[in-house]
DSSP file (Angstrom, degrees, kcal/mol; ACC not computed):
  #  RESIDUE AA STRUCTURE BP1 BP2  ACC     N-H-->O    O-->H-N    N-H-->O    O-->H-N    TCO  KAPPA ALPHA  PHI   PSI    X-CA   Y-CA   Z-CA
    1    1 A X              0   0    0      0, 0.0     2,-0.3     0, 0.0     0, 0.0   0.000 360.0 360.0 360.0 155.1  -29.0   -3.8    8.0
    2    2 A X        -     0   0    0      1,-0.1     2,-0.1    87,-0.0     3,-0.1  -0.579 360.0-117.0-104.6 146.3  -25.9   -3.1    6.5
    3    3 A X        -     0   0    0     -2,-0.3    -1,-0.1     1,-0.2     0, 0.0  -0.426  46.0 -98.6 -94.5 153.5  -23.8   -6.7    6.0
    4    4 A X        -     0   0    0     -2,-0.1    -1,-0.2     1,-0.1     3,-0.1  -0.185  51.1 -95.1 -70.5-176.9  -20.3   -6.2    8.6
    5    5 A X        -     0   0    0      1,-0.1     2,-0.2    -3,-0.1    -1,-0.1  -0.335  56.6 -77.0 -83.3 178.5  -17.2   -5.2    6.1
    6    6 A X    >>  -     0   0    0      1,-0.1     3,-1.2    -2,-0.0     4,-0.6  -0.430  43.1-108.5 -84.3 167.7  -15.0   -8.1    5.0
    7    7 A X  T 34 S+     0   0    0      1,-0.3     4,-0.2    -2,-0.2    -1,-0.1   0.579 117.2  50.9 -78.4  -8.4  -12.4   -9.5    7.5
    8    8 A X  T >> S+     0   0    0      2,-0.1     4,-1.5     1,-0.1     3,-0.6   0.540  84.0  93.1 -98.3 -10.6   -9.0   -8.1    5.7
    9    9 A X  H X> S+     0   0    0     -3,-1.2     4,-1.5     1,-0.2     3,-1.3   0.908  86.8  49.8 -61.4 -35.9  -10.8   -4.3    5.7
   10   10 A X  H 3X S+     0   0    0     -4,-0.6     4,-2.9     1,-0.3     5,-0.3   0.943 112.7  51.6 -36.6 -67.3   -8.9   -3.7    9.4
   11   11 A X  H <> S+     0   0    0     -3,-0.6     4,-1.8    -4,-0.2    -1,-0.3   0.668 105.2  48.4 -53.2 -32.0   -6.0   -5.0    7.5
   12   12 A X  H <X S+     0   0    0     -4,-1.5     4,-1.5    -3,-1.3    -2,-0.2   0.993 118.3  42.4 -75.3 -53.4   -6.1   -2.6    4.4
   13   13 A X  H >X S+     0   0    0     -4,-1.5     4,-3.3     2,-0.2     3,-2.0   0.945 112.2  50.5 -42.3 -70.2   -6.5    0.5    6.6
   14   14 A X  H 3< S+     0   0    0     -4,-2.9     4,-0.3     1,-0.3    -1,-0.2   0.870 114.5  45.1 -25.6 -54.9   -3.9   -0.5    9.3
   15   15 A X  H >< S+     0   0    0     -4,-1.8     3,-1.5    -5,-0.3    -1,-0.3   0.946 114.3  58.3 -66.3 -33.3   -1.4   -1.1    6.2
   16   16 A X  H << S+     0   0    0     -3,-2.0    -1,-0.2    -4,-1.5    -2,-0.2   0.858  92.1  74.8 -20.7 -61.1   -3.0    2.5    5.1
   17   17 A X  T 3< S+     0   0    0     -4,-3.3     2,-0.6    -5,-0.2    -1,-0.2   0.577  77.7  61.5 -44.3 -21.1   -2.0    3.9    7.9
   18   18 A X    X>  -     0   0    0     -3,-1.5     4,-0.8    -4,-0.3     3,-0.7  -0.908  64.8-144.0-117.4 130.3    1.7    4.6    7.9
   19   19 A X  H >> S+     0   0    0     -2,-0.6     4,-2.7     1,-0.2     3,-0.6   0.828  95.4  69.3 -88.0  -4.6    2.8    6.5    5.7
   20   20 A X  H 3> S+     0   0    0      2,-0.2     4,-2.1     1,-0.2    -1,-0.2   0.824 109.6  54.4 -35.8 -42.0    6.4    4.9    4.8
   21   21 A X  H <4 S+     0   0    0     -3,-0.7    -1,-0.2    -6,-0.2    -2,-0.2   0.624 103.5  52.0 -93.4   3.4    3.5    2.0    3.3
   22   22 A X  H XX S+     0   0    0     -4,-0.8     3,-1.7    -3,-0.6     4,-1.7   0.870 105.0  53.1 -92.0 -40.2    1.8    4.4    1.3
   23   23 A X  H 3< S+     0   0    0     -4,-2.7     4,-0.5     1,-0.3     3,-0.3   0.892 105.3  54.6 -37.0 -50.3    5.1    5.6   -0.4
   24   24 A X  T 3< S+     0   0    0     -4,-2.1    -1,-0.3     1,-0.3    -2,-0.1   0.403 109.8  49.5 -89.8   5.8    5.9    2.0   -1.4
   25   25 A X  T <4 S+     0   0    0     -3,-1.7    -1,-0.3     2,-0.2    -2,-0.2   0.268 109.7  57.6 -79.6 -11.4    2.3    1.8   -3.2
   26   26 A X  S  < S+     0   0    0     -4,-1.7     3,-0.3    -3,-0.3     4,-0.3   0.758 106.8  40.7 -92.9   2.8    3.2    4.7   -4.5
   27   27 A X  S  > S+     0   0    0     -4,-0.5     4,-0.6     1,-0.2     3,-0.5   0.574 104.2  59.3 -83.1 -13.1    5.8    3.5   -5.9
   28   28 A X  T  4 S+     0   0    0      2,-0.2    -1,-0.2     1,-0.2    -2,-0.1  -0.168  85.2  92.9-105.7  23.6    4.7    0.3   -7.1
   29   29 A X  T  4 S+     0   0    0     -3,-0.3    -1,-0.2    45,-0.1    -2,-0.1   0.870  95.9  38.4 -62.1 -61.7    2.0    2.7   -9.2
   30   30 A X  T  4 S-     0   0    0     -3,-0.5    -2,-0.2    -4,-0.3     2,-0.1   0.952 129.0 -29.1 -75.1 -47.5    4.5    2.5  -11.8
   31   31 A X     <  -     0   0    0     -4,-0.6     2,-0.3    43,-0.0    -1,-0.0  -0.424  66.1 -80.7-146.1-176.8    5.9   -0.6  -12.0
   32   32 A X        -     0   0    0     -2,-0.1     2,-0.3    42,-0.1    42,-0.2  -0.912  52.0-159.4-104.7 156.9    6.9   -3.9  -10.0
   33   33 A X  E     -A   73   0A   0     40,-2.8    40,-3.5    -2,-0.3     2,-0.2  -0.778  21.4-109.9-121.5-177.4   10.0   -3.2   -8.3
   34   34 A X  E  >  -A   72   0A   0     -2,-0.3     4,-1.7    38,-0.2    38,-0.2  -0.437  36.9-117.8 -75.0 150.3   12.8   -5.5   -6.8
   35   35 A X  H >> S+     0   0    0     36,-1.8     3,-0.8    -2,-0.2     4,-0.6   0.997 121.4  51.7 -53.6 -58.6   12.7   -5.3   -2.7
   36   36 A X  H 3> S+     0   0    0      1,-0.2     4,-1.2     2,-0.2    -1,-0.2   0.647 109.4  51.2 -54.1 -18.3   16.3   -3.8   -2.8
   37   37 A X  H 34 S+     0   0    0      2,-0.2     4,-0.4     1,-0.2    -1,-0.2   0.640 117.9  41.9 -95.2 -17.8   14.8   -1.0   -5.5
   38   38 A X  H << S+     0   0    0     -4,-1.7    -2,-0.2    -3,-0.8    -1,-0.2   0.624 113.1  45.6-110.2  14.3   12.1   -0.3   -3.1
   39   39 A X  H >< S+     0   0    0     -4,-0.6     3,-3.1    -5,-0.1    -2,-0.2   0.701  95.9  83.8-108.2 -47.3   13.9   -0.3    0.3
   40   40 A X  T 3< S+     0   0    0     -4,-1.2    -2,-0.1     1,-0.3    -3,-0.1   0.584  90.5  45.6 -61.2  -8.4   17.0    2.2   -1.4
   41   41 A X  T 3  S+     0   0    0     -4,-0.4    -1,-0.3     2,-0.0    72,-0.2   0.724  98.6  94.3 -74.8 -21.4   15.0    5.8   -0.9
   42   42 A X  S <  S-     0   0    0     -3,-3.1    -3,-0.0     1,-0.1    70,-0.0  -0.362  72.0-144.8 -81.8 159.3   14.2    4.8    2.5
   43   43 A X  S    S+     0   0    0     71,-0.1     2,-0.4    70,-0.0    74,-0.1  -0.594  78.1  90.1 -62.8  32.1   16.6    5.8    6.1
   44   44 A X  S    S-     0   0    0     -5,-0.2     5,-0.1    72,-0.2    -2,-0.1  -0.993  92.5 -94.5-161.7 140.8   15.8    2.5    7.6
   45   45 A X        -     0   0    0     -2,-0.4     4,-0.1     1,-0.1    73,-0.1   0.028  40.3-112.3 -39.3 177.6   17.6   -1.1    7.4
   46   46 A X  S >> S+     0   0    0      2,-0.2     4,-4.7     1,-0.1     3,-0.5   0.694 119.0  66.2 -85.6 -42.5   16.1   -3.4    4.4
   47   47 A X  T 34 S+     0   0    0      1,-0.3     4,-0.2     2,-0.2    -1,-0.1   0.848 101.5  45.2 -72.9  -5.7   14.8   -5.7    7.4
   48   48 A X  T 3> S+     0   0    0      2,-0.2     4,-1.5     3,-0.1    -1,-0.3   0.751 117.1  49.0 -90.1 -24.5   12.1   -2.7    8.6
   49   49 A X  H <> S+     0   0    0     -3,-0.5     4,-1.7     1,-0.2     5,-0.5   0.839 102.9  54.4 -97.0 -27.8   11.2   -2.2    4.8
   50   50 A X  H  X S+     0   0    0     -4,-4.7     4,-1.3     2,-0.2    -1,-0.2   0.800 108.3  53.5 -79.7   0.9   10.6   -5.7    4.2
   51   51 A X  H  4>S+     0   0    0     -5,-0.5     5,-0.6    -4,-0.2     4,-0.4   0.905 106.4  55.0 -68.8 -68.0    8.0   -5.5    7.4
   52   52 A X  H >X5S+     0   0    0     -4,-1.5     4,-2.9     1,-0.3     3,-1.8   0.775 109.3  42.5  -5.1 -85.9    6.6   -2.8    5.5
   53   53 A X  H 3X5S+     0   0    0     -4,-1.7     4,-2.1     1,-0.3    -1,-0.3   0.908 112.0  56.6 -55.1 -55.2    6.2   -5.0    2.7
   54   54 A X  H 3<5S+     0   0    0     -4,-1.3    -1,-0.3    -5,-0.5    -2,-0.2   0.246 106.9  47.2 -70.2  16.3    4.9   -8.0    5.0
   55   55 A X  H X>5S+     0   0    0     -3,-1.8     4,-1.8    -4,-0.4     3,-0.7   0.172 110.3  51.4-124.7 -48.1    2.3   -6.1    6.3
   56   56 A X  H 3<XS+     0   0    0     -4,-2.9     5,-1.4    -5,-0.6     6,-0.5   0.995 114.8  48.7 -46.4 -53.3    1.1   -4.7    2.3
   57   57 A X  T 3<5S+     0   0    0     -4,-2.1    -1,-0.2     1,-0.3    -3,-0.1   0.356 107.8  54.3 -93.6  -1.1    1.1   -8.6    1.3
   58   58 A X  T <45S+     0   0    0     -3,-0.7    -1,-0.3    -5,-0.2    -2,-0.1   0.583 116.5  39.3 -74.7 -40.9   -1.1   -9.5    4.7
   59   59 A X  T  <5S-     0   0    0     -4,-1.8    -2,-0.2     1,-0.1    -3,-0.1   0.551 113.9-128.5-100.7  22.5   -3.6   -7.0    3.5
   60   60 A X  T   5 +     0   0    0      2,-0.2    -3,-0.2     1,-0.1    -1,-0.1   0.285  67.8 131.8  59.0   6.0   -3.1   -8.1    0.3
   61   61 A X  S   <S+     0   0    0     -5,-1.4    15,-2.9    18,-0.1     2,-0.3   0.693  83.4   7.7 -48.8 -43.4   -2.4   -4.5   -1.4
   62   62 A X  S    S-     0   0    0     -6,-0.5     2,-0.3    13,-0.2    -2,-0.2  -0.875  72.3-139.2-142.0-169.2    0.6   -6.1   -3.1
   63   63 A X        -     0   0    0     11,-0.4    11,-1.9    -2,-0.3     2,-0.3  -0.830   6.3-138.7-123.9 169.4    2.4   -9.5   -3.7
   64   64 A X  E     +B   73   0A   0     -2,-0.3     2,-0.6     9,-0.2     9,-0.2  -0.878  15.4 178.5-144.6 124.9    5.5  -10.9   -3.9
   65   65 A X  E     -B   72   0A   0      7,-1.3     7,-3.3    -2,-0.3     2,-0.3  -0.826  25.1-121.4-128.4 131.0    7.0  -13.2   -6.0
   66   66 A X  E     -B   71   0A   0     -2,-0.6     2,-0.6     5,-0.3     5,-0.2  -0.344  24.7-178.2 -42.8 103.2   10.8  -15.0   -6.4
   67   67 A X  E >  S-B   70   0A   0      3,-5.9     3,-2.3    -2,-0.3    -2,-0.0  -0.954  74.6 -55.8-100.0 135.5   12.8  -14.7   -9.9
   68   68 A X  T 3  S-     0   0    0     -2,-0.6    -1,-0.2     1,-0.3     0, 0.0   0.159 119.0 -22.8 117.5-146.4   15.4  -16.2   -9.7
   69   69 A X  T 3  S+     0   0    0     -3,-0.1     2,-0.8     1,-0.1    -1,-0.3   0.173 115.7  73.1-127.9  85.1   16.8  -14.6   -6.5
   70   70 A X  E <  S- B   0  67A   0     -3,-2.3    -3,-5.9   -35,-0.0     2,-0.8  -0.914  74.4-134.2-131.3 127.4   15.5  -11.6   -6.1
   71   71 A X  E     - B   0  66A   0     -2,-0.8   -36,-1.8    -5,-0.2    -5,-0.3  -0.761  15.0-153.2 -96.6 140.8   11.9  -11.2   -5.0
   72   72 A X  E     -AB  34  65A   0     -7,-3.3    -7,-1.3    -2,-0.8     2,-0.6  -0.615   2.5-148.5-103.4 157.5   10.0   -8.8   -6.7
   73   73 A X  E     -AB  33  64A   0    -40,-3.5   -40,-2.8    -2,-0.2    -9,-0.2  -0.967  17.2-169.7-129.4 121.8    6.6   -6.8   -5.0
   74   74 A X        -     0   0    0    -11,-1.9     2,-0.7    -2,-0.6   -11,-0.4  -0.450  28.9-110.2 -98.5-167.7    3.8   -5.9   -7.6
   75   75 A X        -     0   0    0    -13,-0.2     2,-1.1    -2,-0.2   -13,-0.2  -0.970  18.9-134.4-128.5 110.1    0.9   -3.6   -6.5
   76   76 A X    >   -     0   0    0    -15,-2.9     3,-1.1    -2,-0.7     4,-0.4  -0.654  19.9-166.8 -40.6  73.1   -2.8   -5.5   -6.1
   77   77 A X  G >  S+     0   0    0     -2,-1.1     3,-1.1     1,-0.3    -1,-0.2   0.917  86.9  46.5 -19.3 -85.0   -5.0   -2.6   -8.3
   78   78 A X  G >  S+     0   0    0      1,-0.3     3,-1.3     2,-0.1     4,-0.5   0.364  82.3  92.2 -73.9   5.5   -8.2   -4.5   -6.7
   79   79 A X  G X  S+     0   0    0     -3,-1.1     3,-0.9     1,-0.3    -1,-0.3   0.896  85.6  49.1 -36.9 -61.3   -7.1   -4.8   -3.3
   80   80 A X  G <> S+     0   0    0     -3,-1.1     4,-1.7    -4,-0.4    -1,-0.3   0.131  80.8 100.4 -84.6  23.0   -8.8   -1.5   -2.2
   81   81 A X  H <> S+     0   0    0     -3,-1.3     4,-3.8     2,-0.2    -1,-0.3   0.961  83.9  46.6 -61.2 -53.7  -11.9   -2.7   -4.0
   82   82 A X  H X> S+     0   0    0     -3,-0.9     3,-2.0    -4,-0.5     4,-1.1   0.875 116.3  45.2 -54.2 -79.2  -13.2   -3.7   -0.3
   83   83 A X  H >>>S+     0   0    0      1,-0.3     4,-2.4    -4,-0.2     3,-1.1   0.924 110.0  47.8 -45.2 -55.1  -12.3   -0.7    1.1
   84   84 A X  H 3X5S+     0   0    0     -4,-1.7     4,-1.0     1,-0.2    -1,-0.3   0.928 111.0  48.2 -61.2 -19.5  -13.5    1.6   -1.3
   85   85 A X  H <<5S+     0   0    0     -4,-3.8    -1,-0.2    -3,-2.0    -2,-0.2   0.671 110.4  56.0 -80.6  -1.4  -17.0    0.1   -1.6
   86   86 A X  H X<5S+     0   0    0     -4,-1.1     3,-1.5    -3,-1.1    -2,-0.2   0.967 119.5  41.9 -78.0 -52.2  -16.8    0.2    3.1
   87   87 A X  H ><5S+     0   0    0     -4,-2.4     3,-3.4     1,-0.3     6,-0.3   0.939 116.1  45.6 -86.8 -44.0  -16.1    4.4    1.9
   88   88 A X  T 3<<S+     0   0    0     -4,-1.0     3,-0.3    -5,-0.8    -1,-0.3   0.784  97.0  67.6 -74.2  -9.4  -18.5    4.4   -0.5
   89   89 A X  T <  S+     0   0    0     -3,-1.5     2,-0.6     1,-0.2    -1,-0.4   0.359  92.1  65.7 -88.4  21.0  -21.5    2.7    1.4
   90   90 A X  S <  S-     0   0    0     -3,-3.4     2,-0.4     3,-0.1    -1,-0.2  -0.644 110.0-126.3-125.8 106.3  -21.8    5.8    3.9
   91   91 A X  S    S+     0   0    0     -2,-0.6     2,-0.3    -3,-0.3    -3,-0.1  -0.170  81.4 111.9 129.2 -35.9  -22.8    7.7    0.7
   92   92 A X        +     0   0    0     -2,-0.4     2,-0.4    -5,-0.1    -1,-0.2   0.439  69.2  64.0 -49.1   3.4  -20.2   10.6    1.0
   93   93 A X        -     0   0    0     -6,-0.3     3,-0.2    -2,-0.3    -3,-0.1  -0.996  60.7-177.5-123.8 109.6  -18.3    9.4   -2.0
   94   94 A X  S    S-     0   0    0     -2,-0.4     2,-0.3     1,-0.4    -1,-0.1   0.687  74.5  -5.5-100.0  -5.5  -20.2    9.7   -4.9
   95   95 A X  S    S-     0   0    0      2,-0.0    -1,-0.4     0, 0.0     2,-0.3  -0.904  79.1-110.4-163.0 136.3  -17.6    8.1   -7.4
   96   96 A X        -     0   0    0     -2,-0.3     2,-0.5    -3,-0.2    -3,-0.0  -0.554  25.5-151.3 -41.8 127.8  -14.1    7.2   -6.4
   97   97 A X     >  -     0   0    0     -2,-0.3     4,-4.5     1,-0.1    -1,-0.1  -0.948  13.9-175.5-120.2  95.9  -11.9    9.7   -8.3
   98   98 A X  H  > S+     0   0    0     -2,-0.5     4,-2.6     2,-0.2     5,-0.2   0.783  84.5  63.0 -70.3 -32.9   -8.4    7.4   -8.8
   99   99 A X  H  > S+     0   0    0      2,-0.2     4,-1.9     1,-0.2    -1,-0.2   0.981 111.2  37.0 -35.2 -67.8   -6.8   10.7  -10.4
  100  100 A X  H  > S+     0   0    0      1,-0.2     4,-3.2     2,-0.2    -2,-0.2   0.914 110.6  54.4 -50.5 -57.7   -7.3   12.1   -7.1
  101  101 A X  H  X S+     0   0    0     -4,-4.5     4,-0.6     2,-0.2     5,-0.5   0.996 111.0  52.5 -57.0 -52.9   -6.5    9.2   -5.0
  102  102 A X  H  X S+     0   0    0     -4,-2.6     4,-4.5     1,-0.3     5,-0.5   0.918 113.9  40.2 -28.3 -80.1   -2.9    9.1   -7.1
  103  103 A X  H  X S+     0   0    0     -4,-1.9     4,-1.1     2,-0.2     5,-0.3   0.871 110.2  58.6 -47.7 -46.0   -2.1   12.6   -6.4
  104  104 A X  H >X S+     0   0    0     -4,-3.2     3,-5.6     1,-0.2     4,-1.1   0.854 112.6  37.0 -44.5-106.0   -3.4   12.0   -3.0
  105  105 A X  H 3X S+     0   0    0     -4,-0.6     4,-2.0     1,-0.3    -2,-0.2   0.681 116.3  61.3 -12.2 -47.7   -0.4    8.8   -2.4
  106  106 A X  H 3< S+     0   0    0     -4,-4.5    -1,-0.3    -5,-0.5    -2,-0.2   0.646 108.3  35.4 -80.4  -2.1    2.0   11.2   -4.5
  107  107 A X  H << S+     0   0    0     -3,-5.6    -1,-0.2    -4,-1.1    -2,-0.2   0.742 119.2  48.6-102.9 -31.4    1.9   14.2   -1.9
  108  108 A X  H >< S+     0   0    0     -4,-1.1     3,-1.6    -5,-0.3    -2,-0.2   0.958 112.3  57.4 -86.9 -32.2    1.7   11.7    1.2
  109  109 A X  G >< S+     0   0    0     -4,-2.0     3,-2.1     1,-0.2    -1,-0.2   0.738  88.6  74.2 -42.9 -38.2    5.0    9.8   -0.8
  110  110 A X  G 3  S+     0   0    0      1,-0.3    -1,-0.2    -5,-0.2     3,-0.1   0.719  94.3  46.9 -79.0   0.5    7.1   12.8   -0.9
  111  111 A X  G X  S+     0   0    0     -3,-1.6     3,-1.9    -4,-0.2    -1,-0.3   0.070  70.2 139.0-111.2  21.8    7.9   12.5    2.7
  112  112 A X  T <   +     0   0    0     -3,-2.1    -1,-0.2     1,-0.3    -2,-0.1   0.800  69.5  57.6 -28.5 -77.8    8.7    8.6    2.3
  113  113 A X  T >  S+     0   0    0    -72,-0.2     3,-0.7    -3,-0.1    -1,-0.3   0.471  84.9  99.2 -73.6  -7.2   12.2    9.1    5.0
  114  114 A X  T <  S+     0   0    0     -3,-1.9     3,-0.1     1,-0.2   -71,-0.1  -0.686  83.7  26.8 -75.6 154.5    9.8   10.4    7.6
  115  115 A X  T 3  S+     0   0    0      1,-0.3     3,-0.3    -2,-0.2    -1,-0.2   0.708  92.2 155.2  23.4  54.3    9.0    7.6   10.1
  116  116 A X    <   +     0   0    0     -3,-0.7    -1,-0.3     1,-0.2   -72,-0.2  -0.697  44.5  65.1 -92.5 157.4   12.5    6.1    9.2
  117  117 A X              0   0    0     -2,-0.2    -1,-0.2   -74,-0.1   -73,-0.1   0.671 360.0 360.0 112.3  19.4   13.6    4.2   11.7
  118  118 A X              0   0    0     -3,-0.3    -2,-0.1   -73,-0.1   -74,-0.1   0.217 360.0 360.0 -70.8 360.0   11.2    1.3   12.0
């Protein structure tokens, strides 16, 4: 018998799910950004993108940390570890391809202002 998934995988998908929170991990591909650098492409107040962001940092995708005062949001890399080994145990996957998964996040990213309005 297959052991159950871990208790945040619900959480990584859910945060998965919208794409407005896949944009801002793809944007935090490159770099860590300030909240205000990662709320300014969006249509939607700062206080709907920091939910956005408080729902990544429940499911542990990214963090967020105080300088001084600006908070900054990095991007977790191993966060989707759980998920991808959940994908990978039904056998259809035979090797994660991260290339892919990028380009993937960069096509669903270019429609970031769609579900604005949060």
């Amino acid at each position: 018998m297959t052991p159950p998934p871990a208790p945040h995988l619900d959480a990584i998908f859910a945060a998965l799910s919208d794409p407005t929170r896949r944009a801002i991990l793809t944007m935090l591909l490159e770099d860590d950004m300030a909240v205000t650098d990662v709320a300014d492409p969006f249509e939607m107040s700062l206080a709907a993108v920091s939910k956005h962001l408080r729902i990544l940092a429940e499911a542990r995708l990214i963090t967020q940390e105080r300088r001084g005062r600006v908070i900054w949001c990095k991007l977790e890399p191993d966060a989707m570890r759980a998920a991808t080994v959940w994908i990978q145990g039904f056998g259809l996957f035979a090797e994660m391809d991260l290339d892919a998964f990028e380009r993937f996040l960069e096509h669903e990213g270019g429609d970031a202002g769609a579900g604005a309005g949060d």
